[in-house]
C-alpha positions as a Markdown table, in Angstrom:
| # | Residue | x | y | z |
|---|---|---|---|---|
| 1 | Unk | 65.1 | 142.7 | 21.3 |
| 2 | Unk | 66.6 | 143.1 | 24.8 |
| 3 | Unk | 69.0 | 141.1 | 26.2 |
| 4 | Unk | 68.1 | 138.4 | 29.4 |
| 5 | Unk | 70.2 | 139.1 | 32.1 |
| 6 | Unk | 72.4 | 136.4 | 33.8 |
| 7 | Unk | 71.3 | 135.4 | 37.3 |
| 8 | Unk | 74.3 | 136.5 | 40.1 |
| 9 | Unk | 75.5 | 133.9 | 42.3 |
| 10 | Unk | 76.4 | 136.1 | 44.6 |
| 11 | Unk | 79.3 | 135.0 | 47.2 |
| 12 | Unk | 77.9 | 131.6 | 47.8 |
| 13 | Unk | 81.0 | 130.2 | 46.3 |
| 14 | Unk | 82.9 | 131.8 | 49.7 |
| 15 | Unk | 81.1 | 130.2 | 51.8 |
| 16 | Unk | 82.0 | 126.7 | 50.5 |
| 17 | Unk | 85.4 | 127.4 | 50.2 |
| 18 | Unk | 85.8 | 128.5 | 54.1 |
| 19 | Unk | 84.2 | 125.4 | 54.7 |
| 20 | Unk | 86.9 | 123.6 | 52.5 |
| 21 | Unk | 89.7 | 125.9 | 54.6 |
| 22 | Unk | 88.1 | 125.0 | 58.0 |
| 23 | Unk | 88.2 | 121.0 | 57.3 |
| 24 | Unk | 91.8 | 121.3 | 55.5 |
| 25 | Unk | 92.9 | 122.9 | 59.0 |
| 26 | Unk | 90.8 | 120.5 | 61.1 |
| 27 | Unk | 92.4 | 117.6 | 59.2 |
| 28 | Unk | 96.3 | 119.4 | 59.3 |
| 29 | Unk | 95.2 | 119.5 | 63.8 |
| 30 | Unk | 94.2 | 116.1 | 63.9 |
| 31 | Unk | 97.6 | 114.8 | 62.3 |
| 32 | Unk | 99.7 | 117.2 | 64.5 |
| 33 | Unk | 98.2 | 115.6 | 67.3 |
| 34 | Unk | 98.3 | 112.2 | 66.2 |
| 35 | Unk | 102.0 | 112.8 | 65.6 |
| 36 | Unk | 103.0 | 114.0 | 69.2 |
| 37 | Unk | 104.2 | 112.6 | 72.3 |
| 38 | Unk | 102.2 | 109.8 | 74.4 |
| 39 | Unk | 102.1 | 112.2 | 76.9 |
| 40 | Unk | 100.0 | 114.8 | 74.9 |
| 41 | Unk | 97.8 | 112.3 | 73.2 |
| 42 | Unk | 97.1 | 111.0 | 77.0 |
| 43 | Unk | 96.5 | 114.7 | 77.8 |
| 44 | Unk | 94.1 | 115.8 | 75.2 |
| 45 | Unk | 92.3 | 112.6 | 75.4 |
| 46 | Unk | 91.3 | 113.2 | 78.7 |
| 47 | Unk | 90.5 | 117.1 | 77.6 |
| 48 | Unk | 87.8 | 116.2 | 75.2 |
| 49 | Unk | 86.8 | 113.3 | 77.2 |
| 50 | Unk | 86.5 | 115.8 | 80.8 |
| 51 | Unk | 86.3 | 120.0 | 79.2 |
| 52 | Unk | 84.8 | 121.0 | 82.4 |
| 53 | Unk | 87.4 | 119.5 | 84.6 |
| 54 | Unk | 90.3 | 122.0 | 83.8 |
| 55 | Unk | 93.3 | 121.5 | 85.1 |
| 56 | Unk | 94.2 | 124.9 | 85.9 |
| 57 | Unk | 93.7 | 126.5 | 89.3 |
| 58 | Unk | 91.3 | 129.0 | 90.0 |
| 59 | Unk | 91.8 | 132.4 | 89.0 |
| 60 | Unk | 94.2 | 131.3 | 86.2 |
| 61 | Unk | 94.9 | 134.5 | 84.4 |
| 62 | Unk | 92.9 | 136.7 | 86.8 |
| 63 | Unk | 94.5 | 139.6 | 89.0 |
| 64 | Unk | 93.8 | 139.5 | 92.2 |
| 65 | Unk | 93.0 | 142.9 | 92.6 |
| 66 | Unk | 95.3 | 144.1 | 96.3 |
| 67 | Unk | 97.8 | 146.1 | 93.9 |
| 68 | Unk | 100.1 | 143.8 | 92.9 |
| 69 | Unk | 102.0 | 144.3 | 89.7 |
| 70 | Unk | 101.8 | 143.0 | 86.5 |
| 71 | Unk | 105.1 | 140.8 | 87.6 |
| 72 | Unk | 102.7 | 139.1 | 90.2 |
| 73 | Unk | 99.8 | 138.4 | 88.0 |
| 74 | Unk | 102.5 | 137.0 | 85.3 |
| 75 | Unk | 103.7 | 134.9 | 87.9 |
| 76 | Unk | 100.1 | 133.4 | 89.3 |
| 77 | Unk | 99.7 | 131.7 | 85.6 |
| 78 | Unk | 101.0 | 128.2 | 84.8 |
| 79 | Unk | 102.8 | 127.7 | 81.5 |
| 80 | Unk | 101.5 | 125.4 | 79.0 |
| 81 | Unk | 103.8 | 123.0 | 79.7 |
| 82 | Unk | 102.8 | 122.9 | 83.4 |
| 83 | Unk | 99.3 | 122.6 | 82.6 |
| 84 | Unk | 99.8 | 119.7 | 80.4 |
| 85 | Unk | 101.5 | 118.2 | 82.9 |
| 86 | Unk | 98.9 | 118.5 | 85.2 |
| 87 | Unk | 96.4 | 117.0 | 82.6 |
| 88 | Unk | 98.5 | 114.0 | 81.9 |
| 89 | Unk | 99.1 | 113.5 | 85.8 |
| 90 | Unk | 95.0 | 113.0 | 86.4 |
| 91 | Unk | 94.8 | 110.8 | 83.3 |
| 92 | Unk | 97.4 | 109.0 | 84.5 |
| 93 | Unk | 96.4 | 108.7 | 88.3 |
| 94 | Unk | 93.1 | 107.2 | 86.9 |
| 95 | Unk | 94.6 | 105.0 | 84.6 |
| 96 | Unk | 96.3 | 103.5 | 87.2 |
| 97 | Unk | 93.3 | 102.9 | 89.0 |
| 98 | Unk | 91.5 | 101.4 | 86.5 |
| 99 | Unk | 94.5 | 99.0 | 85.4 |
| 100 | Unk | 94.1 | 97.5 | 89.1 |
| 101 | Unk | 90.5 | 98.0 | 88.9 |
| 102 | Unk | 89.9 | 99.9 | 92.0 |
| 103 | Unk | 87.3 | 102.4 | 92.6 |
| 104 | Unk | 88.5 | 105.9 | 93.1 |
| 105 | Unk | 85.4 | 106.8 | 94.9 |
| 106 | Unk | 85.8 | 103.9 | 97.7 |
| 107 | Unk | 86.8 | 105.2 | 101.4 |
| 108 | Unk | 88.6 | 101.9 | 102.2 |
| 109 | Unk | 90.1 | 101.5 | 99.0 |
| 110 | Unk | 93.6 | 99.6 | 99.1 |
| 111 | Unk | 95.7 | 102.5 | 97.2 |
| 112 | Unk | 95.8 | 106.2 | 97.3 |
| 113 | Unk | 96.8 | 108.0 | 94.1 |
| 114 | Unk | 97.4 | 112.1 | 94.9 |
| 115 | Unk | 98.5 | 114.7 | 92.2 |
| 116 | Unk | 100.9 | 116.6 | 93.8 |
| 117 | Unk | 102.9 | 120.3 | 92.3 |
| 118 | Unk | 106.0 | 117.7 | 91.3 |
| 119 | Unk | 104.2 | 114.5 | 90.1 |
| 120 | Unk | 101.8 | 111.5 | 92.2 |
| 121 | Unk | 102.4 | 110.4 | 95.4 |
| 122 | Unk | 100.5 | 106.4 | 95.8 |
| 123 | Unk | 99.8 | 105.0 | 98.7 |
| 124 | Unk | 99.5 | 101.3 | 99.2 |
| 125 | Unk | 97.9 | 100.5 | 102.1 |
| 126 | Unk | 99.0 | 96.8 | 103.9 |
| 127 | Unk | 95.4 | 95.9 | 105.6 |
| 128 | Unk | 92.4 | 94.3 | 105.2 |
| 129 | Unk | 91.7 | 91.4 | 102.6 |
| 130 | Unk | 94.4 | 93.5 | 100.2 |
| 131 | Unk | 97.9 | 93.6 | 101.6 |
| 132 | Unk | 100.7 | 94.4 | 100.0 |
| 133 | Unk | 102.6 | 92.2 | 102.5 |
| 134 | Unk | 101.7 | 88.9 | 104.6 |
| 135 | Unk | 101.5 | 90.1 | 107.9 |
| 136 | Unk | 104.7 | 90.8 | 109.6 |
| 137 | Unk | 106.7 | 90.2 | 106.9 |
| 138 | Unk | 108.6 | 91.1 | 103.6 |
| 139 | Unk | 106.8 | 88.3 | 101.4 |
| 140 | Unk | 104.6 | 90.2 | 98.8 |
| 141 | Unk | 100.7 | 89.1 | 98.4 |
| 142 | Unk | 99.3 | 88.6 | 95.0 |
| 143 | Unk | 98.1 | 91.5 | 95.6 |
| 144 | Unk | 100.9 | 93.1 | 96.7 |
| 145 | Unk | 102.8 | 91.5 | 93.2 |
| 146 | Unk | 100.1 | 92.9 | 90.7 |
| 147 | Unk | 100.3 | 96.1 | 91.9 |
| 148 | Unk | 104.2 | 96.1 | 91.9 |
| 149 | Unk | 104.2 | 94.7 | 88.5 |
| 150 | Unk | 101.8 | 97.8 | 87.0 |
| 151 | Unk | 103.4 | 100.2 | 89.0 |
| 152 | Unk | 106.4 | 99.0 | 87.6 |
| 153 | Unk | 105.3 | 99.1 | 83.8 |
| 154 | Unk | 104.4 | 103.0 | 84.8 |
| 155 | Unk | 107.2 | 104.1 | 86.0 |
| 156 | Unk | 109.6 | 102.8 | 83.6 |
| 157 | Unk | 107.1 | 104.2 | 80.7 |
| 158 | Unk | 107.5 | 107.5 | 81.6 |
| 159 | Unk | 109.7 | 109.9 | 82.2 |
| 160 | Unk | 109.7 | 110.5 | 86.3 |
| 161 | Unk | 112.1 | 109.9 | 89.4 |
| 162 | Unk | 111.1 | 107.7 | 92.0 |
| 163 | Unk | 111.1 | 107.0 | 95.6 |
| 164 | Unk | 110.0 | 104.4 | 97.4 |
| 165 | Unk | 109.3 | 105.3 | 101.5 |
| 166 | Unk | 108.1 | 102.1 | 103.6 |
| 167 | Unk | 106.1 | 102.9 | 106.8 |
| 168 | Unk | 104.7 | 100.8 | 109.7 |
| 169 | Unk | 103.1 | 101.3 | 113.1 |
| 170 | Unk | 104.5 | 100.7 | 116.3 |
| 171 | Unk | 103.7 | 97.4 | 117.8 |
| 172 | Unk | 103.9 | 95.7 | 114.7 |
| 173 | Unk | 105.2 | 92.7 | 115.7 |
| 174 | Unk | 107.2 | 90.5 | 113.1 |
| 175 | Unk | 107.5 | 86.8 | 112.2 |
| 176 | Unk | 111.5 | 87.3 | 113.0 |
| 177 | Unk | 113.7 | 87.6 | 116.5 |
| 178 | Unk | 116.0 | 90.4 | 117.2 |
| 179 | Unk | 113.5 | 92.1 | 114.0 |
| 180 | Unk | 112.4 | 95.3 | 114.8 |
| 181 | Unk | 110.0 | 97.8 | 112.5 |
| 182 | Unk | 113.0 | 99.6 | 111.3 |
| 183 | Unk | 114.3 | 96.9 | 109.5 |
| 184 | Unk | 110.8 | 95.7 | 108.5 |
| 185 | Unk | 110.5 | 98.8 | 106.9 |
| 186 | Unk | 113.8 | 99.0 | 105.7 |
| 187 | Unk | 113.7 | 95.6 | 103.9 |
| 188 | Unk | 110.5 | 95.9 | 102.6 |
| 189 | Unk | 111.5 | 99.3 | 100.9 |
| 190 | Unk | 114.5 | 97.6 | 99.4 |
| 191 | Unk | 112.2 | 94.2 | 98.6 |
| 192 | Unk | 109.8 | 96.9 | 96.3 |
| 193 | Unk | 113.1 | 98.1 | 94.9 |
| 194 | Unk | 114.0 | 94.7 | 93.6 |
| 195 | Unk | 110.8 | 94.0 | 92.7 |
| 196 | Unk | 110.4 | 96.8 | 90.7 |
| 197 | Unk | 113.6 | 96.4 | 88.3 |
| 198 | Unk | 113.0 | 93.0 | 88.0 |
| 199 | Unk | 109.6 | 93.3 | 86.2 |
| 200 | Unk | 110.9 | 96.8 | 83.8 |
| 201 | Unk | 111.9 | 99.5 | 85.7 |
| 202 | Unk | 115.3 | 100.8 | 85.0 |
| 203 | Unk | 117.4 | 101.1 | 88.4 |
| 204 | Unk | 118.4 | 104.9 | 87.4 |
| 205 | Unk | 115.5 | 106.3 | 87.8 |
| 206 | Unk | 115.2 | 105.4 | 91.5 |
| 207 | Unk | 116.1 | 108.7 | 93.8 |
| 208 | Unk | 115.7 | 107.1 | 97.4 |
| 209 | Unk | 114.7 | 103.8 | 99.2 |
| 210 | Unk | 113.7 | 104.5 | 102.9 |
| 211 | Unk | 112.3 | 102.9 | 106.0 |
| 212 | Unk | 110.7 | 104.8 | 108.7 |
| 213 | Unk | 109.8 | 102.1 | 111.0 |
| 214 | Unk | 106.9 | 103.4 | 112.9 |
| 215 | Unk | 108.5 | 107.2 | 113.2 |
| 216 | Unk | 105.9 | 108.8 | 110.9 |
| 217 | Unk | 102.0 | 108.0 | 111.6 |
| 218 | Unk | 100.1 | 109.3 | 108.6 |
| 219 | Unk | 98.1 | 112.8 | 109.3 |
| 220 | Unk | 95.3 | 112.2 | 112.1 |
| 221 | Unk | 96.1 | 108.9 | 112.8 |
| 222 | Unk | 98.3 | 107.5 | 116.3 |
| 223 | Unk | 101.2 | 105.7 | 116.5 |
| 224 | Unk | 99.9 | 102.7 | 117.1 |
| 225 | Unk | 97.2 | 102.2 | 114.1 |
| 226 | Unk | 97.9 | 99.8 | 111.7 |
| 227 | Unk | 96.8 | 102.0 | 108.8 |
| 228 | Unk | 100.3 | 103.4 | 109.6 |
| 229 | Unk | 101.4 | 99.9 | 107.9 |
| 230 | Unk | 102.1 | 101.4 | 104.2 |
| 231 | Unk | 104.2 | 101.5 | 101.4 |
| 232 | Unk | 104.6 | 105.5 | 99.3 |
| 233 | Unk | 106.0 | 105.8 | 95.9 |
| 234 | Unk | 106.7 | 109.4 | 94.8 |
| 235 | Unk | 107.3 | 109.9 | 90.9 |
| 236 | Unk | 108.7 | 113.1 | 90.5 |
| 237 | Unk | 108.5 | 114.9 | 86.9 |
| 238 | Unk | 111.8 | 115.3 | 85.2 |
């Protein structure tokens, strides 16, 4: 009588075990990740959240094709740490925003976050219905307060130098005699100062507190426009 043959299975059986591989690893990733820095968690958030919004320049990676050598081409790339700077800087720019719920979009909008090569440069603008200041003076609004109290919760969060720049525009008149913009501006950059350690930030991280008076007008604008009438903060990435 002959025998019945056994069926072959084949190598179905690899199949399941490179899916059993593939979620092992995904599952090793996701606690690697879960066990890093706020910084990268903030970073590849904002990845998965935004993959079409890379943060590296155009060209990354790409010769440019005029003869330079491989030196040059080397040079043109970011390193990863760079680009995960860059990442966490937008995240963080937008954060920021949405923690004093402006929107980014507006053309009026009361502060100006820009990602710069060495960290964010903010602008707080002293005009309109949202000053920073009361008019004239070195009193902080309520406006002016919340945003010193969340930019001082940032800054002492993370890891960056500061410096806080005061600006004005000339004919600003203030509410004090014998009181000219330079010491407007000079006060009111030492006010933020104050401010700023009182509600978290540690005084070592702070680089430079200047006043400007009315000396530097912001690009396209003259002398004498109030939208001169500003406070900068520049955190700087250790």
């Amino acid at each position: 009588m002959a025998k019945k043959k056994h069926a072959h299975h084949g190598g179905a059986w690899k199949v399941a075990y490179a899916d059993f591989v593939t979620a092992m690893m995904a599952l090793f990733m996701v606690l690697w990740i879960s066990a890093q820095d706020d910084e990268i968690l903030i970073a590849t958030s904002d990845f998965f959240q935004n993959p079409f919004n890379s943060p590296m320049e155009s060209g990354y990676g790409v010769m440019s094709g005029e003869g330079k050598g491989a030196e040059d081409s080397v040079s043109a790339k970011k390193s990863p740490s760079t680009l995960m700077d860059m990442a966490f800087l937008h995240t963080l720019a937008s954060e920021l925003y949405r923690m004093l719920k402006v929107e980014e979009s507006s053309d009026q909008k009361p502060i100006d976050i820009e990602v710069t090569s060495d960290g964010l440069r903010i602008t707080v603008y002293n005009r309109g219905d949202r000053r920073i200041f009361e008019q004239g003076t070195t009193r902080f609004t309520d406006w002016g307060d919340l945003i010193v109290q969340n930019m001082s919760w940032i800054m002492d969060r993370h890891d960056m130098r500061v410096r806080i720049d005061s600006f004005t525009y000339e004919g600003v008149v203030p509410t004090t005699d014998d009181y000219s913009p330079w010491e407007l501006t000079t006060d009111r950059a030492n006010i933020v100062r104050r401010a700023l350690i009182h509600y978290a930030l540690n005084p070592k991280k702070i680089d430079r507190v200047t006043g400007f008076g009315p000396s530097k007008p912001m690009p396209g604008h003259d002398l004498k426009d109030p939208e001169n009438d500003r406070i900068e903060f520049s955190l700087v990435v250790n």
